[in-house]
C-alpha positions as CSV (number, residue, x, y, z in Angstrom):
1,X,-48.8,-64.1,1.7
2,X,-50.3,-62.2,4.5
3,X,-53.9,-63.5,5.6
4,X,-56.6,-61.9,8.2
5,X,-58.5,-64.0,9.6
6,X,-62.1,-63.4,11.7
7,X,-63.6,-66.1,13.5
8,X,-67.0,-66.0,14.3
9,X,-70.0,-67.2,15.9
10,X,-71.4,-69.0,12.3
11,X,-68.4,-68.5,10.0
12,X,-65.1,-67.9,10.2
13,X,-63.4,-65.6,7.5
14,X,-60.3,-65.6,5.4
15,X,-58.9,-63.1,3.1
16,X,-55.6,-63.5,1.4
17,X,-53.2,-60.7,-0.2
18,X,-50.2,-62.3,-2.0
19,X,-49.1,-59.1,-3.4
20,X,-51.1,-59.0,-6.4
21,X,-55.0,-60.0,-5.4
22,X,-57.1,-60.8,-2.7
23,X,-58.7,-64.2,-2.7
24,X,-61.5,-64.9,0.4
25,X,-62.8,-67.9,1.6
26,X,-65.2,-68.9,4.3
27,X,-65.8,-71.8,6.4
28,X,-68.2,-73.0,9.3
29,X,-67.3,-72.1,12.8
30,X,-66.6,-74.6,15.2
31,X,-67.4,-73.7,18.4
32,X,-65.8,-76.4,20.3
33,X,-62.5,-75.8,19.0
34,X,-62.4,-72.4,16.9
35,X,-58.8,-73.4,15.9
36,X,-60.2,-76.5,13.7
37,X,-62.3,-74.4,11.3
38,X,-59.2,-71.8,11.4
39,X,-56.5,-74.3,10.1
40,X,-58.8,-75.7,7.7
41,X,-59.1,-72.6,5.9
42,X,-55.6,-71.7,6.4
43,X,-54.7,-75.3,4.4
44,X,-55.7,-73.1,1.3
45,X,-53.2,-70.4,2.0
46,X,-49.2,-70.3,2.6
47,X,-49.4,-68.2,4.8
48,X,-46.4,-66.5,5.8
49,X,-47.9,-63.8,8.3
50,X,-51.8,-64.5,9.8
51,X,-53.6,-61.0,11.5
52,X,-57.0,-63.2,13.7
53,X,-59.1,-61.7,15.3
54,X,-60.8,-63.8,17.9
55,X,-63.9,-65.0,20.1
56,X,-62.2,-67.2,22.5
57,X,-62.3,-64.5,25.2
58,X,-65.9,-63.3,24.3
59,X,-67.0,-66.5,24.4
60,X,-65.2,-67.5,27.8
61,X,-67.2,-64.5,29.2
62,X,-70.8,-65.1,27.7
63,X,-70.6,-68.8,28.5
64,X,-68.7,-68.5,32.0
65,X,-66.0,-70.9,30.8
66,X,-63.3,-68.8,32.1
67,X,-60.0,-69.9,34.8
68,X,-61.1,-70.3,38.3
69,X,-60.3,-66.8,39.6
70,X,-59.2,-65.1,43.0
71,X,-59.5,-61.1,43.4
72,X,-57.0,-59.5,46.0
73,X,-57.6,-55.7,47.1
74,X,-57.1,-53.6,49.9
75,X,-58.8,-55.0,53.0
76,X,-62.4,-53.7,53.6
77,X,-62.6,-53.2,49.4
78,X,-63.5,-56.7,48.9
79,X,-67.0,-56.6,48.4
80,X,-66.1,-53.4,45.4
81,X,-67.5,-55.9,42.5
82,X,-70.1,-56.8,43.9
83,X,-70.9,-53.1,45.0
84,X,-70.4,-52.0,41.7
85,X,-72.0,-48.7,40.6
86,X,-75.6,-47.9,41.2
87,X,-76.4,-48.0,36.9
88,X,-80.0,-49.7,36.2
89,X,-79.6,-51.6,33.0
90,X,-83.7,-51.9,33.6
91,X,-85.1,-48.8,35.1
92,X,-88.4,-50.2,36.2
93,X,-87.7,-54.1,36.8
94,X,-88.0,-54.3,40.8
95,X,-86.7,-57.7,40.6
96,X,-83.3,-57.3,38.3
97,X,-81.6,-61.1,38.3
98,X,-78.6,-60.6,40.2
99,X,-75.1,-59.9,38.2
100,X,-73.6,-63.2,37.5
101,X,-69.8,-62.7,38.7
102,X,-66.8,-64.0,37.7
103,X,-65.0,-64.2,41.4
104,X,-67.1,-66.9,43.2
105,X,-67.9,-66.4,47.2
106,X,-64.4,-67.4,49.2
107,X,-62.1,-66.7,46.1
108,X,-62.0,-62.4,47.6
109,X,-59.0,-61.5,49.5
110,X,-58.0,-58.1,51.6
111,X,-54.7,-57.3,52.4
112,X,-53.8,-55.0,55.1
113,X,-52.1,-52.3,53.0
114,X,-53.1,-48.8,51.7
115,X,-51.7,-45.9,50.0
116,X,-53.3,-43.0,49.0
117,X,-54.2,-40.8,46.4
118,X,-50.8,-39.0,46.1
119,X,-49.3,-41.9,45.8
120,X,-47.9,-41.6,49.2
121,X,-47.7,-45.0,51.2
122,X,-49.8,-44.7,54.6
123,X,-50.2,-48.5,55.7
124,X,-47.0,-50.7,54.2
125,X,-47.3,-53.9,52.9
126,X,-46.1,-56.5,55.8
127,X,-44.7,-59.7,54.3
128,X,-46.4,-62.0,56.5
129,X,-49.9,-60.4,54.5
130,X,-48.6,-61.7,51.4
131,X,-47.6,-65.1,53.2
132,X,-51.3,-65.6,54.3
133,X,-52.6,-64.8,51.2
134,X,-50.5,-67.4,49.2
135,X,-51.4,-70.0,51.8
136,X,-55.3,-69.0,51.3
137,X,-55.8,-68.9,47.6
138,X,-56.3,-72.8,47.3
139,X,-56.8,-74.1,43.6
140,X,-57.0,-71.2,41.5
141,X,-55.6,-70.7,38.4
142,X,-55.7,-66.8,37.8
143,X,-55.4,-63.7,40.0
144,X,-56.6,-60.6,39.7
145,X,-54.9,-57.5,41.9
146,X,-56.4,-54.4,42.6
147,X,-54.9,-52.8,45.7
148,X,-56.3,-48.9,46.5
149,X,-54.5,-45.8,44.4
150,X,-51.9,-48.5,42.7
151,X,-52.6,-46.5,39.6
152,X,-50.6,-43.6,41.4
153,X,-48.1,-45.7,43.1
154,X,-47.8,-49.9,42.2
155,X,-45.3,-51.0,44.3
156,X,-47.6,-52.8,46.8
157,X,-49.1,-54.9,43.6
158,X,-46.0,-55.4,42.0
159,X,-44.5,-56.8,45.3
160,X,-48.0,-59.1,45.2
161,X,-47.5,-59.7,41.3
162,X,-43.8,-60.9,42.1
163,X,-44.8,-63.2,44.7
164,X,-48.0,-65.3,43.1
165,X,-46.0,-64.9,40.0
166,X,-43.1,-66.6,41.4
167,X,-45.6,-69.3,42.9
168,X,-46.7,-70.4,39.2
169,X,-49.7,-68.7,39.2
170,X,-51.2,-65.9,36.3
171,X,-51.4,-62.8,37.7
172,X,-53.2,-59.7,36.1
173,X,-52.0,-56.4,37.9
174,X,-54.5,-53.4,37.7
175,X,-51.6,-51.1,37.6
176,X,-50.4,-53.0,34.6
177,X,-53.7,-53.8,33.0
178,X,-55.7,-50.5,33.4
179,X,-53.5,-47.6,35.8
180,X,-56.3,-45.4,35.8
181,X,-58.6,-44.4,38.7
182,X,-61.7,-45.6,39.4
183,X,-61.6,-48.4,41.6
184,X,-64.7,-50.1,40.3
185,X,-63.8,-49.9,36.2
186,X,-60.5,-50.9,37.6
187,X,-60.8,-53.8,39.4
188,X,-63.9,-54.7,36.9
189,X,-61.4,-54.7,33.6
190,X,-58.3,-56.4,35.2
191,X,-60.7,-59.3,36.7
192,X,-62.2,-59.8,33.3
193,X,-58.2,-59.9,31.8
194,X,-57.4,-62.6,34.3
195,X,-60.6,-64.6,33.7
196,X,-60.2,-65.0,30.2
197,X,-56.1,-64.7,29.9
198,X,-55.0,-68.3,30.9
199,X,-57.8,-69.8,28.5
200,X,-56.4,-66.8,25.3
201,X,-53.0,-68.4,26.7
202,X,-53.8,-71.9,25.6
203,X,-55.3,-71.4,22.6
204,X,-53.1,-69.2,21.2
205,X,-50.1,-71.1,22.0
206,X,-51.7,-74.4,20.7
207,X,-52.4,-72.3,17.3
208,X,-49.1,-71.3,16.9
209,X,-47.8,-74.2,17.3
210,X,-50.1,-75.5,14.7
211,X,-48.8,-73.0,12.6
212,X,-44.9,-73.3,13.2
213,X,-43.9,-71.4,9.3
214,X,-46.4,-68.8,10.4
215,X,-45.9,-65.1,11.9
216,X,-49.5,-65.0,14.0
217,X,-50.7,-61.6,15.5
218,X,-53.8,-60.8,16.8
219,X,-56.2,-58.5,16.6
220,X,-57.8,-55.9,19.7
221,X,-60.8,-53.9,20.3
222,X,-58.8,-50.7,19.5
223,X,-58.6,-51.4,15.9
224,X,-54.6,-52.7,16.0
225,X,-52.9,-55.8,16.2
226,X,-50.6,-56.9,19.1
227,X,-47.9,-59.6,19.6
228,X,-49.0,-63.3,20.8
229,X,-47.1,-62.5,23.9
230,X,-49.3,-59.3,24.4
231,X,-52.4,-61.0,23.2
232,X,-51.6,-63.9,26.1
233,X,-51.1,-61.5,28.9
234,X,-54.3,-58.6,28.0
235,X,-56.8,-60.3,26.6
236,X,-59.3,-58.0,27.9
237,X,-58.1,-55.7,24.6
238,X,-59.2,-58.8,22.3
239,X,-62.8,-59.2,23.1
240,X,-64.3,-57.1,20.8
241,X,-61.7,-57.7,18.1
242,X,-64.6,-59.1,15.1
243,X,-66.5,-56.0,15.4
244,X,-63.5,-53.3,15.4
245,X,-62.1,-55.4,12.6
246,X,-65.4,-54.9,10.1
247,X,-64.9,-50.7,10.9
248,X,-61.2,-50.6,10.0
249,X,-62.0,-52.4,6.7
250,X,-64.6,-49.9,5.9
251,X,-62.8,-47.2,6.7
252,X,-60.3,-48.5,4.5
253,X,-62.5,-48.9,1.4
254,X,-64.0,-45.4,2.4
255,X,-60.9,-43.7,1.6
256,X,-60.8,-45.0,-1.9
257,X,-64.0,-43.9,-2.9
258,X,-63.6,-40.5,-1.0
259,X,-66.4,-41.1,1.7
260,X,-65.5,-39.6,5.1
261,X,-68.7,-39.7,7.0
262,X,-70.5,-43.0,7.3
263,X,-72.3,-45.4,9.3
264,X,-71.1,-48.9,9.6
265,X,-73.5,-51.7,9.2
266,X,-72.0,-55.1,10.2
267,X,-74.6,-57.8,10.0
268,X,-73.3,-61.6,10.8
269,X,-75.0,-64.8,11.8
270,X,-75.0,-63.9,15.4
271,X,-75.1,-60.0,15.9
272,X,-75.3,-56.7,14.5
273,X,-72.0,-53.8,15.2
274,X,-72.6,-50.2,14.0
275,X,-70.9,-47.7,14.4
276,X,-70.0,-44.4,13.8
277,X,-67.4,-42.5,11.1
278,X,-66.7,-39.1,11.1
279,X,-63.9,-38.4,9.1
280,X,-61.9,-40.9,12.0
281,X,-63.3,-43.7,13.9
282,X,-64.8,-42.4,17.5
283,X,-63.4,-44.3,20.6
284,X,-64.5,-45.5,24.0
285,X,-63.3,-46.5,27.4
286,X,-66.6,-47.1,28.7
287,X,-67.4,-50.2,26.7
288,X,-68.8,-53.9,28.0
289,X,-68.7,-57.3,27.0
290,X,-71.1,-59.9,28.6
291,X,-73.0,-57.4,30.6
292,X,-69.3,-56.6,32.4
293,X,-67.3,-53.4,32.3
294,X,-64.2,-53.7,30.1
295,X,-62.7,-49.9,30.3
296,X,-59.6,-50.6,28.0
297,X,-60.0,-48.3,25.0
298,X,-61.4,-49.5,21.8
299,X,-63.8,-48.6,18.9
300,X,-67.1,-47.1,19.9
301,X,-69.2,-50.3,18.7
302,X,-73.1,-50.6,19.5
303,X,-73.5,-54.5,19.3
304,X,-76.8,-55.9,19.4
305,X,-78.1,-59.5,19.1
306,X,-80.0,-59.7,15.9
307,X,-78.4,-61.4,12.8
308,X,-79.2,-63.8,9.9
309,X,-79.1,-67.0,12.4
310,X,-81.2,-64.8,15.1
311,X,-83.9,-67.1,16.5
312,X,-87.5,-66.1,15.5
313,X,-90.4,-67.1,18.2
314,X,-93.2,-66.1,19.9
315,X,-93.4,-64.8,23.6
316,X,-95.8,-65.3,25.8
317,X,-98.3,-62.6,24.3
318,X,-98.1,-64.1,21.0
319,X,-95.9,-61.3,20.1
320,X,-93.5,-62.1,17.2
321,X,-89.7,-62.1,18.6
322,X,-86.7,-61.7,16.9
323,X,-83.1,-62.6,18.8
324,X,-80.9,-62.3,20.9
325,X,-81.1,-66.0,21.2
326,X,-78.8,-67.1,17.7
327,X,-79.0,-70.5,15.8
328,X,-75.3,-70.1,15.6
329,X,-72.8,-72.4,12.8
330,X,-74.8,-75.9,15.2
331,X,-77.4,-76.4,14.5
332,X,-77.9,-73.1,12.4
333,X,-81.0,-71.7,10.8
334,X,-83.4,-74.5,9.5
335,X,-82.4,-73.8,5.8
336,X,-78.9,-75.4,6.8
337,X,-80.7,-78.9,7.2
338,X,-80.2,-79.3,11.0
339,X,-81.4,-76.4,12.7
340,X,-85.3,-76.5,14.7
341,X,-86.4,-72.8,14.8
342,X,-86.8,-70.3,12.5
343,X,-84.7,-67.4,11.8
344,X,-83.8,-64.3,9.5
345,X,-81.9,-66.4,7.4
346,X,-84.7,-68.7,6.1
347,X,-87.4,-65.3,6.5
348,X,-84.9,-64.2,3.8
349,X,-84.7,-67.3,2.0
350,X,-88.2,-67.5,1.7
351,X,-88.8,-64.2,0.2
352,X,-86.1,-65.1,-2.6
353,X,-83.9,-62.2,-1.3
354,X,-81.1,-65.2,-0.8
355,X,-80.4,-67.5,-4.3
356,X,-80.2,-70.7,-2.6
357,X,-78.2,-72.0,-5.8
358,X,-74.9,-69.7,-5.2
359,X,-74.7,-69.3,-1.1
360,X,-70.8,-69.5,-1.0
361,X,-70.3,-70.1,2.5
362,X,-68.2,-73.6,2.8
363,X,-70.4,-76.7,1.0
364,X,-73.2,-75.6,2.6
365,X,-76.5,-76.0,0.4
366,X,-79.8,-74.0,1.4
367,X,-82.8,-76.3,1.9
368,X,-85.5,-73.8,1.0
369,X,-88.2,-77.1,1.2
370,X,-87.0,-77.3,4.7
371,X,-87.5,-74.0,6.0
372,X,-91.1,-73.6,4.0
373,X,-92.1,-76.7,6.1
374,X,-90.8,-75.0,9.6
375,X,-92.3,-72.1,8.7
376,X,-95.8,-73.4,7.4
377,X,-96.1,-74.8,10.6
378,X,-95.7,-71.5,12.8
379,X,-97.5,-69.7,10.1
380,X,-100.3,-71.9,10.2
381,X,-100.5,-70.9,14.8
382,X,-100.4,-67.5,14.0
383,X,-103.0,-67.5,11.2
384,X,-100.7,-65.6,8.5
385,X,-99.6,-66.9,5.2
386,X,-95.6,-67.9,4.7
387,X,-94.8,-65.0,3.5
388,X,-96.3,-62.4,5.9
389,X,-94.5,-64.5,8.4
390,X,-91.6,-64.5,6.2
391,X,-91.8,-60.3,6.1
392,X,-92.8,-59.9,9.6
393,X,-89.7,-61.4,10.8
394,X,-87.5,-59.0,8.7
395,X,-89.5,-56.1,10.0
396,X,-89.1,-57.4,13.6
397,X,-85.0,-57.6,13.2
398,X,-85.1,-54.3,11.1
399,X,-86.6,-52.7,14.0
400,X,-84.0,-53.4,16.4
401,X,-81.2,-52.8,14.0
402,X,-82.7,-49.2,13.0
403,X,-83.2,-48.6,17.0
404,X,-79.2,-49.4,17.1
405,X,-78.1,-47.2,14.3
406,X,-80.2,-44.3,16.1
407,X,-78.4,-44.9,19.3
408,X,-75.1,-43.9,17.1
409,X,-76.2,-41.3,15.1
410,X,-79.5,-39.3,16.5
411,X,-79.0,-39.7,20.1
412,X,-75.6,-38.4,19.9
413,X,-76.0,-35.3,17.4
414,X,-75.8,-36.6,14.2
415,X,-78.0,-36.5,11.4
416,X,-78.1,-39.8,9.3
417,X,-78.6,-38.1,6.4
418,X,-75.7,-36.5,6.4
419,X,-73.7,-40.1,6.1
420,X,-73.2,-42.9,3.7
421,X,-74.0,-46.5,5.3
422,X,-71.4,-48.9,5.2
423,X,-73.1,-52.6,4.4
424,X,-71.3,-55.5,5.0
425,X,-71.1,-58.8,7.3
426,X,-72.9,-61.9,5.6
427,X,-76.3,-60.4,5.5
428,X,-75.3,-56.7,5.8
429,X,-76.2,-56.1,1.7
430,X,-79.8,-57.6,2.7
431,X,-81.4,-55.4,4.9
432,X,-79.6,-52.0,4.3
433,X,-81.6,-50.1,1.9
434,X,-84.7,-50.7,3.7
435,X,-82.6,-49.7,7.1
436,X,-81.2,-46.6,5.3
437,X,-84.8,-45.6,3.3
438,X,-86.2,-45.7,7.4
439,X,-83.8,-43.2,8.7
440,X,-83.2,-41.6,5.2
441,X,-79.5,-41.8,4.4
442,X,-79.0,-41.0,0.6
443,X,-75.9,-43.6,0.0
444,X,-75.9,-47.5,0.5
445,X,-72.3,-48.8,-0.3
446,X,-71.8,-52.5,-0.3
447,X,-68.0,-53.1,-0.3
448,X,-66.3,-56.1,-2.7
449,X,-65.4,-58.0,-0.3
450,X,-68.3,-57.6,2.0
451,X,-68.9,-61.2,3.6
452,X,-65.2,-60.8,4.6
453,X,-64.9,-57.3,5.5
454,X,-63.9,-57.9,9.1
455,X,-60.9,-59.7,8.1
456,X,-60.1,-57.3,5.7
457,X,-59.8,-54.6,8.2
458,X,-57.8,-56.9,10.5
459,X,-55.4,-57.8,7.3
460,X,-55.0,-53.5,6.7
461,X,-54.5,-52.5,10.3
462,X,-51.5,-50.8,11.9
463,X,-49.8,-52.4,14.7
464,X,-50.9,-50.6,18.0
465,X,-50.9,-49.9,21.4
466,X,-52.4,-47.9,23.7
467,X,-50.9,-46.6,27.1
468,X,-52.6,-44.4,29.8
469,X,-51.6,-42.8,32.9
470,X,-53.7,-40.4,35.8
471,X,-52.2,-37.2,36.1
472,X,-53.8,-36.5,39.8
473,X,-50.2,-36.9,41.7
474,X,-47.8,-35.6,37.9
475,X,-48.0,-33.4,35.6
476,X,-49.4,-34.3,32.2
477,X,-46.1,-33.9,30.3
478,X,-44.5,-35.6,32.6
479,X,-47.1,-38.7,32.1
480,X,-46.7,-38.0,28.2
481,X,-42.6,-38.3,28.6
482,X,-42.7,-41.6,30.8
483,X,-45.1,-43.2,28.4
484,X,-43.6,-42.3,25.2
485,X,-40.3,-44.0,26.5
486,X,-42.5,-47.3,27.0
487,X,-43.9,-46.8,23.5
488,X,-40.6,-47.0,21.7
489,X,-39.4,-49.8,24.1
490,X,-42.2,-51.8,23.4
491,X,-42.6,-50.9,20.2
492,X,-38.8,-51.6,19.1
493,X,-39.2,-55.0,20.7
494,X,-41.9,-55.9,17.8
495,X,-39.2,-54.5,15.6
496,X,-40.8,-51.5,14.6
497,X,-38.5,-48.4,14.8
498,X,-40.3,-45.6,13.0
499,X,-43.6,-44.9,15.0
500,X,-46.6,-42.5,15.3
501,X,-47.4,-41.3,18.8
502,X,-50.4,-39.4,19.3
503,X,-51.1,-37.7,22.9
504,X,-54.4,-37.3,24.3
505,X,-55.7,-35.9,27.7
506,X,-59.3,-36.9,29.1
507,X,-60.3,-33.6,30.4
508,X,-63.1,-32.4,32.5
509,X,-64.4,-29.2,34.5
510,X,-63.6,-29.8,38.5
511,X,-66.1,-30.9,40.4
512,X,-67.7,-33.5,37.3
513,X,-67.4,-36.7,37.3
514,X,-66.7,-37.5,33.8
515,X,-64.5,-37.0,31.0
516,X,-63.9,-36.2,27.5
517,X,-61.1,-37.0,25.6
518,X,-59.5,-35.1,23.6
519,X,-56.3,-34.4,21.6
520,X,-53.3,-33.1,23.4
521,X,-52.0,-30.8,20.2
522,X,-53.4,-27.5,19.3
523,X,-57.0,-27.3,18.2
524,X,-60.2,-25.9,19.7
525,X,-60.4,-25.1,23.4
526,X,-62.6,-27.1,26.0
527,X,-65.4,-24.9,26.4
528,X,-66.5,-25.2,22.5
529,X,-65.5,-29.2,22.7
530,X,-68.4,-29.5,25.9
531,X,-70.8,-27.5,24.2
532,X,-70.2,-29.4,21.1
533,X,-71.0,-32.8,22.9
534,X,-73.3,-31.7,25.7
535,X,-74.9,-28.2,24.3
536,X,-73.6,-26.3,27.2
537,X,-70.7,-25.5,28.8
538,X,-68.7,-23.2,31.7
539,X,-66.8,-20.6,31.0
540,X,-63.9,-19.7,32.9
541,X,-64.3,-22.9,35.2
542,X,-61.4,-24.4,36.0
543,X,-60.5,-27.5,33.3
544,X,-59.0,-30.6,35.2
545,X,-56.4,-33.4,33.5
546,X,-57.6,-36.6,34.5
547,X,-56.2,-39.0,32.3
548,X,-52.8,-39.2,29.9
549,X,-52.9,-41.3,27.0
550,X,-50.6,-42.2,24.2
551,X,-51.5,-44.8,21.2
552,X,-48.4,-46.0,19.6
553,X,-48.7,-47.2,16.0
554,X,-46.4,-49.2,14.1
555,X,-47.4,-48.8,10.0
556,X,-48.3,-52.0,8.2
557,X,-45.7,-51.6,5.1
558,X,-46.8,-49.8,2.0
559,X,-46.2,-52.8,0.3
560,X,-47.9,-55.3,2.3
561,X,-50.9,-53.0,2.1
562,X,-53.4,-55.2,-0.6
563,X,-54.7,-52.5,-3.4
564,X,-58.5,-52.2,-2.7
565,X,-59.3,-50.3,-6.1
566,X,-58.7,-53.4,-7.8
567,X,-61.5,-55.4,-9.0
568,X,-62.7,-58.6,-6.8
569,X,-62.2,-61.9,-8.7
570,X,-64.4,-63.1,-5.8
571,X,-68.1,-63.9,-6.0
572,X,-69.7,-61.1,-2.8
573,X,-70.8,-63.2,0.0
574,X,-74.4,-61.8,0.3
575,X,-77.2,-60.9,-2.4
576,X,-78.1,-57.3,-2.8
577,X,-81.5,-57.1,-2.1
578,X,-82.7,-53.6,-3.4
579,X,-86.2,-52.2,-2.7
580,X,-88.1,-50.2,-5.1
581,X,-86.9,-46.1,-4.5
582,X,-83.4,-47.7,-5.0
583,X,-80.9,-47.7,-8.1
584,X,-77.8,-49.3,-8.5
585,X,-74.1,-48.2,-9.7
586,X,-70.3,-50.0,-10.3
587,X,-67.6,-48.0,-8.8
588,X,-63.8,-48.7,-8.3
589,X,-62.4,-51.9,-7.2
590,X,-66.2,-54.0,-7.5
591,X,-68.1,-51.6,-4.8
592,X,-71.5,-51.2,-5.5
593,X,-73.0,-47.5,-4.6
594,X,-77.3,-47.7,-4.3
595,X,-78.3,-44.4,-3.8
596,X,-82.1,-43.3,-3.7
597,X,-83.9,-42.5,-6.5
């Protein structure tokens, strides 16, 4: 029996395949320890092989609760995080709040070492450097290393790696983490791996050992699954694992109902994730987590801070707020029977869009006395009835989720109404139709297994990797060759020996300063791909090779694939709430399709 598993910030999610049917389950998160609500739910499975998908390093970075961390670079770089890049996240705040770091004042080192772009070395390491570092680090528990140009030549940090290494301390090596250039990214994503590696580490080690019958893999950003060993050592790949699970799950459901083109909609108890599908899942390297750069490449994911436990108040204007602040699984909303503030969960409980006789999630029971009372009294202040208050909140999280869905679709070319949405997470099936009526997509589909469609995807996916290399000092097949071999070591070690390679190339005219990726094979030149994405492009400019980049993919058996036509035996995890404008129809496997009328 294989089993995915998504842990979240209110629930944690379990769906079994056994060969024959898919059973799902759901628990409360717990917080403290995300491993106790995980082997709780696991105690209704044998599980021979698990596929999680984990918070642990999200959570390390959004609450600071990371290993005491020390950055080493090239002497006179040390102040490059704090430097950053010049990006306003608020164009007209004069007074931003300073960026909360994750290398505190005294834990930055500079050696006295440099090489250069080429590669070529034109200040060695001396030994007597490394000595005085070691002596200077004090009590750390995790390094970071992020010498100048090691992405075209890493002997000066693998010669720091071996050392710390050898000392007992974790060490995450740019050159091994992220060789790419772009000092800032760089240093930015292999600080973030060793912040939140040691405490992956732990957890991961203590839940295997829990689970001592059990083949445990976890799940990355990218949309694959990786080793415990790799999982321990890069968990800057796992920290938006939840989110990349829920696309891969509807991309697999997709195919069985012949839908290419889609929008996700993932709506949980703590955030919203949507994304874009067009015929393949779209990709980034630019992507963030806690406000911090994390440039590995995974699914191209808009995550906002509005879901069913999203906290609804009042600002200072009076105006009606909704999010990011979430109730989470403690307290939770107020329907739960130990939460304080209001939130879209009880808003949808009070307009009887949520049957609080046949909420599935655990033993929990929906107090719908409870939240009338809370609400009443916040009613009552803003001079509204319950139920306007009630709507009001829905239309205030709608509003942000509609502004997200635009960011993927309109701002970037694409006309919503030439998709399907994609509706699942606990409270997806709630507020899509009124989402899709807003922006006018024709199709609602809300999968069987919707409450657990992140774990799904992470139970589907391939096994894979990703590998990069700049091609500024070698040529691009020469990159391709050197990262292929890794691929098949790497690869064979996981005991996988038939792969899928696929070669890309970030490309860009010379002189920009960004790229586009695209596939290395055969296919439409770079002019028309730039127009495409931009609406304009440069003929006859010269076209530079920035990047190299391989994905490796190891295919989850045919047979240990669960068959999604079937029909659920599973009651769904959300209510369908469907406006007037809307009908309903059954398709394969339990799916239900609302299309407009």
């Amino acid at each position: 029996m294989r089993v995915g598993v998504d842990s979240g910030g209110t629930f944690t999610d379990f769906i079994a395949w056994d060969g024959s049917r898919l059973r799902s389950h759901k628990v409360r998160s717990t917080p403290a320890n995300p491993a106790s609500a995980i082997l709780a739910g696991l105690e209704l499975f044998a599980a021979s092989e698990v596929v999680h998908g984990s918070t642990v390093a999200t959570n390390a970075l959004l609450q600071r609760t990371g290993a005491r961390t020390a950055f080493v670079t090239t002497r006179g770089f040390e102040d490059l995080l704090e430097l950053a890049r010049q990006n306003r996240a608020e164009l007209y705040d004069w007074t931003p709040a300073p960026r909360r770091g994750l290398v505190a004042e005294g834990r930055k080192f500079g050696l006295d070492e440099r090489m250069l772009h080429d590669g070529s070395v034109f200040k060695p390491l001396a030994p007597s450097s490394l000595a005085s570092l070691r002596a200077s680090l004090g009590d750390v528990d995790s390094v970071a290393v992020c010498l100048l140009h090691s992405y075209a030549n890493p002997a000066h940090e693998r010669l720091v790696g071996e050392t710390l290494r050898a000392a007992g301390l974790n060490v995450s090596l740019s050159s091994e983490i992220l060789p790419e250039y772009r000092e800032y990214e760089r240093a930015a994503t292999t600080v973030v791996n060793a912040y939140v590696s040691p405490l992956m580490a732990r957890y991961i080690e203590s839940l295997e050992a829990s689970l001592p019958q059990t083949k445990l893999r976890v799940f990355q950003s990218n949309g694959g699954s990786i080793s415990v060993t790799e999982a321990s050592a890069q968990a800057a790949r796992t920290v938006l694992s939840g989110p990349a699970g829920g696309l891969i799950g509807a991309a697999a459901v997709a195919r069985t109902l012949g839908i290419e083109r889609f929008i996700s909609f993932d709506m949980g108890g703590t955030s919203t994730d949507v994304s874009l599908h067009d015929g393949a899942p779209l990709f980034t390297t630019e992507g963030s987590a806690a406000g911090l750069p994390v440039s590995v490449p995974m699914l191209d994911i808009e995550s906002i801070g509005a879901g069913g436990g999203s906290v609804a108040y009042f600002d200072e204007g009076s105006a009606l707020r909704v999010g990011p602040r979430s109730a989470g699984a403690v307290p939770g909303p107020v329907c739960y029977g130990s939460g304080e503030e209001l939130t879209v969960t009880d808003a949808n409980l009070l307009l009887g869009r949520i049957d609080a006789g046949s909420f599935p999630a655990g033993a929990i029971r929906l107090d719908e006395g409870r939240a009338r009372e809370y609400a009443g009294e916040s009613a009552r202040r803003a001079g509204v009835s319950v139920p306007d208050l009630a709507r009001a909140i829905i239309r205030a999280a709608n509003a942000k989720m509609e502004r997200a869905i635009r960011s993927v679709s309109v701002e970037r070319g694409h006309d919503p109404r030439d998709y399907a949405m994609f509706c699942f997470g606990g409270a997806g099936a709630l507020h899509a139709c009124e989402l899709a009526a807003a922006l006018e997509i024709p199709k609602v589909v809300v999968p069987a297994h919707a409450g657990v469609l992140s774990a799904l995807g992470m139970l589907v996916a391939d096994c894979v990797r990703d590998y990069s290399a700049a091609t500024f000092s070698e040529a691009p097949e020469t990159a391709f060759a050197r990262l292929e071999a890794a691929a098949r070591q790497d690869m064979r070690a996981q005991g996988f020996e038939t792969i899928t390679l696929l070669r890309s190339l970030d490309l860009r005219y010379e002189g920009q300063s960004y790229e586009i990726n695209v596939p290395a094979s055969r296919g439409p030149d770079f002019d028309e791909i730039h127009a495409k994405r931009f609406g304009y492009s440069h003929a006859g400019r010269p076209v530079q090779a920035v990047t190299a980049r391989v994905r490796a993919i190891g295919r989850t058996p045919e047979a240990d694939q669960p068959d999604l036509t079937a029909a659920s035996d599973q009651p769904r995890f959300a209510s369908v709430y469907v406006p007037n404008g809307w009908k309903r129809r059954e398709t394969l496997g339990s799916n239900t399709i609302l299309e407009r009328a």
